[in-house]
C-alpha positions as CSV (number, residue, x, y, z in Angstrom):
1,X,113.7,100.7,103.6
2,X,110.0,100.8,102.5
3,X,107.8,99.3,105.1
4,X,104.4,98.3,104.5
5,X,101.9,97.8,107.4
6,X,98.0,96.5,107.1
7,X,96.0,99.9,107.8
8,X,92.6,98.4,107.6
9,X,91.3,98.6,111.0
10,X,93.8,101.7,111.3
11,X,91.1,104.0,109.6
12,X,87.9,102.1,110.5
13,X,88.4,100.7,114.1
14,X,87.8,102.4,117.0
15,X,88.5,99.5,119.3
16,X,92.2,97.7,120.8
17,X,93.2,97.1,116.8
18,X,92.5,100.5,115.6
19,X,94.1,101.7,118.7
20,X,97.4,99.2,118.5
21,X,97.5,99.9,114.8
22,X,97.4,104.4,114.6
23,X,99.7,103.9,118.0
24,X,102.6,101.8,116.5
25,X,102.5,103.7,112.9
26,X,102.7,107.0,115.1
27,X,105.7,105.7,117.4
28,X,107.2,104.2,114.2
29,X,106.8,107.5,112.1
30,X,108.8,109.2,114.6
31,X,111.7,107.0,115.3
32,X,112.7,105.3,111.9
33,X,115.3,106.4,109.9
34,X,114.8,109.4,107.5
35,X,115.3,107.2,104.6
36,X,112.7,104.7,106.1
37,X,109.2,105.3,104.4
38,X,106.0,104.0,106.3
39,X,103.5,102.9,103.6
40,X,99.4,101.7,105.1
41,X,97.9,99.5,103.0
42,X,93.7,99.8,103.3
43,X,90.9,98.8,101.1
44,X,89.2,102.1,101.4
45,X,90.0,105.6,103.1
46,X,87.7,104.2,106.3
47,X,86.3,107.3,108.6
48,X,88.1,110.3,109.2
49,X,88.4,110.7,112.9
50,X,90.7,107.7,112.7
51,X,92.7,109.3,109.6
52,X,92.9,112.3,111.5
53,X,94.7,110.6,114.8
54,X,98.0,109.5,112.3
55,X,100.8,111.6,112.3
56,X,101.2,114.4,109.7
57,X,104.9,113.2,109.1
58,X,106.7,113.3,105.4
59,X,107.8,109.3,105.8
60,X,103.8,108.2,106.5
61,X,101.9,107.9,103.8
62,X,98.1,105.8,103.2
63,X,97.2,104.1,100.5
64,X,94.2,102.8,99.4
65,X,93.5,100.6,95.8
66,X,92.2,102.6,92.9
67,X,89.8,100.5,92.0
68,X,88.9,97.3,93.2
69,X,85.8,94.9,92.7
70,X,86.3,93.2,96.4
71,X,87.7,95.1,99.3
72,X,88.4,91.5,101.0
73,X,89.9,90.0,98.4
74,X,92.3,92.8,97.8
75,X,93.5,92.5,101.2
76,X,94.0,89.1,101.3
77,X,95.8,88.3,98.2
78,X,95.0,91.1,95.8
79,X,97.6,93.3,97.9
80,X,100.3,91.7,96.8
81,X,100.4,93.2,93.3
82,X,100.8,96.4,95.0
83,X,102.9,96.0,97.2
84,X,105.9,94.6,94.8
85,X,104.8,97.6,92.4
86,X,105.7,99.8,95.4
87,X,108.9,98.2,96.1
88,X,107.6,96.7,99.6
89,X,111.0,95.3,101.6
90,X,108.3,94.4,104.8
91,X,105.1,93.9,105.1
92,X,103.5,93.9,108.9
93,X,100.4,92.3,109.2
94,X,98.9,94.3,112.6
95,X,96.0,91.9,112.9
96,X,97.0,88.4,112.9
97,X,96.8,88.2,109.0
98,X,98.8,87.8,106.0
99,X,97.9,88.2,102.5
100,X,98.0,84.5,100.8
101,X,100.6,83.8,99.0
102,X,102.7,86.6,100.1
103,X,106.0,84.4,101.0
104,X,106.6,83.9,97.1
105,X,106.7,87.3,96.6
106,X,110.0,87.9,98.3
107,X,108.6,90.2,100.3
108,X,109.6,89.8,103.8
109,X,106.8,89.6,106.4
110,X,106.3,90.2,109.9
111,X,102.3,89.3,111.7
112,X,101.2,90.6,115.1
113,X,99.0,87.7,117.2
114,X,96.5,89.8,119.4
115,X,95.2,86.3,120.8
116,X,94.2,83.1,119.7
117,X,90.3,83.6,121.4
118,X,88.6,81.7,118.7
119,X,90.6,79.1,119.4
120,X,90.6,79.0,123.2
121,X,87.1,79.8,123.6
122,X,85.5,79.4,120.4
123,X,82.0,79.2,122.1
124,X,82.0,82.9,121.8
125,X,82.1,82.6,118.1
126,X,79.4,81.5,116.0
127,X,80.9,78.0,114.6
128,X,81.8,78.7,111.2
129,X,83.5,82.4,111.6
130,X,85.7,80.3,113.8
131,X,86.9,77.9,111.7
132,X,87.4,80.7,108.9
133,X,89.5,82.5,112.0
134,X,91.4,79.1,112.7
135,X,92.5,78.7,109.2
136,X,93.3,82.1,108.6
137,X,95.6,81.8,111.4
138,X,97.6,78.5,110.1
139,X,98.0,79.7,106.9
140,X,99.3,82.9,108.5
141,X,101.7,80.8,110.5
142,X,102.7,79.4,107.4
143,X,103.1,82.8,105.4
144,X,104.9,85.0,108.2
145,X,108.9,85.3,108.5
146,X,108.3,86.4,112.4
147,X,105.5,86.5,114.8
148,X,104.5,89.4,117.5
149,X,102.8,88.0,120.1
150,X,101.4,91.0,122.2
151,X,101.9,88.9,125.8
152,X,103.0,86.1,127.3
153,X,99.7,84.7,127.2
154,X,99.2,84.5,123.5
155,X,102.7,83.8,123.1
156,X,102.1,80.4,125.0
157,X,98.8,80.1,122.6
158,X,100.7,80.5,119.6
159,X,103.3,77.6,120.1
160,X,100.1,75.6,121.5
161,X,97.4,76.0,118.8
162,X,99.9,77.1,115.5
163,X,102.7,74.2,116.5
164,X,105.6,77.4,115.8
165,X,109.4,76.9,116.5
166,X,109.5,79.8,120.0
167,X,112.3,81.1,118.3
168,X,110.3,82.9,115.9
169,X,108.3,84.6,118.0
170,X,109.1,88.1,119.4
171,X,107.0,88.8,122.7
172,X,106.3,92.6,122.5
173,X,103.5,94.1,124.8
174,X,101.5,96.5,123.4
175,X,102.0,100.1,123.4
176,X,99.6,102.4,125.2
177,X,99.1,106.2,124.9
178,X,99.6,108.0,128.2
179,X,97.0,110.9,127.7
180,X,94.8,109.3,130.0
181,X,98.0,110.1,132.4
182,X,97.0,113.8,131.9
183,X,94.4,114.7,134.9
184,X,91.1,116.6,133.5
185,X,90.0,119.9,134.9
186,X,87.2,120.6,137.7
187,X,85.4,122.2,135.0
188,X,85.4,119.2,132.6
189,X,84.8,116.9,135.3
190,X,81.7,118.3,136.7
191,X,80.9,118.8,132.5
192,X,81.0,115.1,131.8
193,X,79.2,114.1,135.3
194,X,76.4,116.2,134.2
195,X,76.0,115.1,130.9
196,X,76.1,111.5,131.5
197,X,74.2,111.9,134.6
198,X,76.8,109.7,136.3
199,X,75.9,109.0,139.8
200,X,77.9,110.1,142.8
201,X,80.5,106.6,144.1
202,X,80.7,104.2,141.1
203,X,83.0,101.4,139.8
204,X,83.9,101.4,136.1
205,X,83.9,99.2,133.6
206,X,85.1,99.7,130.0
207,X,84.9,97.7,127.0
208,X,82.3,95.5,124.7
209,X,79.2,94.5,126.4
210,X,79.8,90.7,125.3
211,X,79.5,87.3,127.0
212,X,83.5,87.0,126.7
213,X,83.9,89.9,128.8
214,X,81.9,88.8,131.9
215,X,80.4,91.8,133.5
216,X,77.2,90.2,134.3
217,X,79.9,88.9,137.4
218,X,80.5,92.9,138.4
219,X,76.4,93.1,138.4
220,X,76.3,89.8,140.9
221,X,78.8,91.6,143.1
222,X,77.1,94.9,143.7
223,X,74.9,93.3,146.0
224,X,78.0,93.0,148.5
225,X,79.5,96.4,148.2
226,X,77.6,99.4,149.6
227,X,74.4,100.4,148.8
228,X,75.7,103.9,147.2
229,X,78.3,101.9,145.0
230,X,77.2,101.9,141.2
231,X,78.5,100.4,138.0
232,X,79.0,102.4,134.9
233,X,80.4,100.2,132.0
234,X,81.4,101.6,129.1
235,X,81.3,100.2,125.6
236,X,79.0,98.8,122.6
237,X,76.2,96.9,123.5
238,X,75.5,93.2,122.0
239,X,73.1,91.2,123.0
240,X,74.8,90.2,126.2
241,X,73.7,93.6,127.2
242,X,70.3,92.8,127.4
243,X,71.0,89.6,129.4
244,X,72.9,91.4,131.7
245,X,69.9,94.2,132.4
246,X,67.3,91.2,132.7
247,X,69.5,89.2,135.1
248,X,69.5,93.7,136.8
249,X,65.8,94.0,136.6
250,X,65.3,90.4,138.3
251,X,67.3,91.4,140.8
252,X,66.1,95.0,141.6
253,X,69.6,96.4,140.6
254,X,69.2,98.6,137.7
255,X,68.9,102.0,139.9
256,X,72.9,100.7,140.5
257,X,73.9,100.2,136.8
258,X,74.4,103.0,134.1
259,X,75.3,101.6,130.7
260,X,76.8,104.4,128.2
261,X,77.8,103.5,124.4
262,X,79.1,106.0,121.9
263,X,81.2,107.7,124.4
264,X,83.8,109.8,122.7
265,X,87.4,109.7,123.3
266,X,87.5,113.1,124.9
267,X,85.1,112.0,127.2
268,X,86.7,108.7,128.7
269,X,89.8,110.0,130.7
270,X,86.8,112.1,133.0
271,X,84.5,109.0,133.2
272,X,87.6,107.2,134.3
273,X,89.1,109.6,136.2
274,X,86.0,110.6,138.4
275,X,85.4,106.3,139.2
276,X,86.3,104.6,142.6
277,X,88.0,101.8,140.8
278,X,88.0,99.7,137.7
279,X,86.8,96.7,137.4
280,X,87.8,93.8,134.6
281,X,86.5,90.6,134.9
282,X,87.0,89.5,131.1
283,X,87.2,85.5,131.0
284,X,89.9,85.9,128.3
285,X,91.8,88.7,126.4
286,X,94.8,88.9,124.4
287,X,96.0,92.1,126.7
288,X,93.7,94.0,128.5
289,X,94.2,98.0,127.4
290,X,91.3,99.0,129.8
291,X,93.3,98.1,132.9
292,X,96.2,100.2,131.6
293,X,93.6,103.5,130.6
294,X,92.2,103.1,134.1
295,X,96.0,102.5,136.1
296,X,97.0,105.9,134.1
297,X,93.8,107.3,135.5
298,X,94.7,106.8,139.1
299,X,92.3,104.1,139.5
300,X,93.0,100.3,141.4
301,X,92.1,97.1,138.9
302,X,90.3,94.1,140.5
303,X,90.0,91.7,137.1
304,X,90.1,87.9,136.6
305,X,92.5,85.0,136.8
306,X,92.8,82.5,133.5
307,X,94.3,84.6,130.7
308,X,96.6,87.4,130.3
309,X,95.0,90.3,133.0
310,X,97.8,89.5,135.3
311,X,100.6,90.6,132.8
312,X,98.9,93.9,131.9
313,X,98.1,95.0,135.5
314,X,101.0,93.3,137.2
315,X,101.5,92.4,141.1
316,X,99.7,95.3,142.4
317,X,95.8,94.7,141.0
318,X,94.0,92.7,142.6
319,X,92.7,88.8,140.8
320,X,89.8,86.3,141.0
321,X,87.9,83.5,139.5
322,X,85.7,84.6,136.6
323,X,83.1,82.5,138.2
324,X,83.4,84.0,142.1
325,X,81.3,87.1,142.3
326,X,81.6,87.2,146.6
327,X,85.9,87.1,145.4
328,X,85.1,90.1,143.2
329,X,83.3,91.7,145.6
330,X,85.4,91.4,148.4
331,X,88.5,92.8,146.2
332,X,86.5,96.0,145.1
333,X,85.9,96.4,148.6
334,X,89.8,96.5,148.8
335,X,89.7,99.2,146.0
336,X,87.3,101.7,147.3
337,X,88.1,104.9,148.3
338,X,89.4,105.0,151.8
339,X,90.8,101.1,152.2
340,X,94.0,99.8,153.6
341,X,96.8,99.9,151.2
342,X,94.3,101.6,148.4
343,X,97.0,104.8,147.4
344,X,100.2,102.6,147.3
345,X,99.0,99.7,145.0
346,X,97.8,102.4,142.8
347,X,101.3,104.3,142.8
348,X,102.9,100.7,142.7
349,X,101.3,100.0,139.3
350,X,101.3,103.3,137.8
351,X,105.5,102.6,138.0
352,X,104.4,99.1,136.8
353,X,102.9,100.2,133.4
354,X,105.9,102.5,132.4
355,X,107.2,99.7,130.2
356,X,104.3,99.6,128.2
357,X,104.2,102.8,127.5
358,X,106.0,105.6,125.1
359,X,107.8,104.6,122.1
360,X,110.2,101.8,123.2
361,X,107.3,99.5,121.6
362,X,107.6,101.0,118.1
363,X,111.6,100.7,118.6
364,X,111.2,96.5,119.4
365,X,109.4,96.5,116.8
366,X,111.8,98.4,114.0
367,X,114.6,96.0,115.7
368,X,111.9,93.1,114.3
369,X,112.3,94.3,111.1
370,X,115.7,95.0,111.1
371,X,116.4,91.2,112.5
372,X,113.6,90.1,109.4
373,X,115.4,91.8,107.1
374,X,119.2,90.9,108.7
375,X,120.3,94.6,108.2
């Protein structure tokens, strides 16, 4: 079997689909059958550092177009021309498209729905990339043999907003490396405090600064939690960040509040590991990798209620309105160091998060292709 899989935002995204992407082709790489090549299909060679975090395995292979006039085009129908030249038997689309027109190919097809947010909650969008999104999704509905949906959540999204029969959709969570399992050493610890300057106590935070994510509620609850409690959140700025500082400054909190972008892979599992707790109050998500990086860390989750936060962390974090900073505040009271029933919710959900880790992902999703292709 020759399997292709959409490697676009495998070499150029640092983020949950670069992540979800170099994770499964990884897993998949190492539990297919020998006569099973892995093929990734990507408009250009994107940056190295992502290249370099695939697999050096005989039955993984990237490929990129010789020449090509529009990167975007290629990938959305252009594709198709190379993947019949290559003998394609499956194409996987890891990012909730399909090239057009690839169901007259023959080609069989298989899409993975991350989550439906423009649809949701397309306030967050500006109004016409989310009616390009909303399209592309239909017609991807229309193009794909089955559908992925990464939880429950977008599961119930995708029979809501795409009108699709259940029975085509497979619900497989998404796999999660378990490095930041691996506990750093003094040495690197005190490394990483210094050079980020972190402060002593803190909370954590990790993922884009953007309205969707809803930190600025983590900001409105440091006024409840001890004075020595600070917030360090982690990820790329927008210009959310700024309205989140202002709303800091107003409020004489920015002495609490350390914001770091760029940080480095090799960096993370200390920042994590060296926090009091983490805390996720995202509006809306299609999974929620940040709780399962800071379980693996040894760390309690207090997120929000009204998406999918409650699959990901499961029974043993803690839940609130996205709108109920005093809630918040109360739970992360529940998470620091030192309160009742602190150590056993975190060894509760470190046993809670087994199942989305390892390769048993890559193997639902091989028995997706196998049930595609009726082998």
């Amino acid at each position: 079997m020759i399997v292709g899989l959409d490697a676009k935002r495998i070499v150029r995204n640092g983020t949950g689909l670069g992540s979800y992407g170099r994770t499964l082709a990884n897993d998949l790489s190492a539990i297919v059958p020998q006569d099973t090549q892995l093929r990734l299909y990507a408009p250009d060679l994107g940056k190295e550092h992502f290249r370099m975090q695939l697999r050096n395995a005989d039955n993984l292979t990237l490929v990129c177009p010789e020449k090509v006039c529009c990167k975007s085009l290629w990938r959305s129908h252009g594709i198709i021309k190379n993947l019949i030249q290559d003998n394609i038997d499956i194409y996987h689309g890891l990012s909730g498209e399909l090239p057009w027109g690839i169901h007259r190919s023959g080609i069989k097809t298989v899409v993975t729905i991350h989550d439906l947010i423009f649809l949701r909650h397309p306030e967050y969008y500006h109004w016409i990339d989310a009616k390009i999104y909303a399209w592309k999704f239909r017609q991807t509905m229309r193009e794909a043999d089955r559908i992925i949906a990464i939880s429950e959540c977008t599961k119930r999204d995708i029979i809501h907003f795409g009108h699709v029969d259940p029975s085509r959709i497979d619900l497989i969570y998404q796999s999660c490396n378990t490095h930041f399992r691996i506990r750093e050493s003094e040495d690197k610890l005190q490394d990483v405090h210094a050079r980020y300057t972190l402060p002593t106590r803190y909370i954590i935070n990790v993922g884009t600064i953007e309205a969707r994510k809803n930190i600025l509620l983590a900001v409105k609850a440091l006024p409840y939690l001890p004075s020595e409690i600070s917030l360090v959140i982690v990820g790329r700025r927008t210009p959310y960040a700024d309205q989140v500082w202002k709303y800091a400054v107003k409020h004489h909190l920015t002495h609490r509040i350390h914001l770091l972008s760029n940080v480095p892979n090799t960096d993370l599992p200390a920042i994590y590991q060296m926090a009091e707790a983490c805390v996720y109050p995202s509006r809306y998500e299609g999974f929620g990798i940040p709780i399962i990086e800071a379980i693996q860390s040894g760390l309690p989750v207090v997120a929000c209620t009204g998406s999918c936060l409650e699959e990901a962390g499961g029974p043993d974090s803690l839940y609130v309105s996205p709108d109920d900073a005093q809630g918040l505040a109360n739970a992360l009271l529940q998470s620091l160091k030192g309160a009742e029933g602190r150590d056993h919710r975190i060894v509760r959900s470190l046993e809670y998060i087994r199942r989305f880790e390892g390769n048993s992902v890559a193997r639902q999703v091989w028995e997706v292709y196998r049930k595609t292709l009726q082998l």
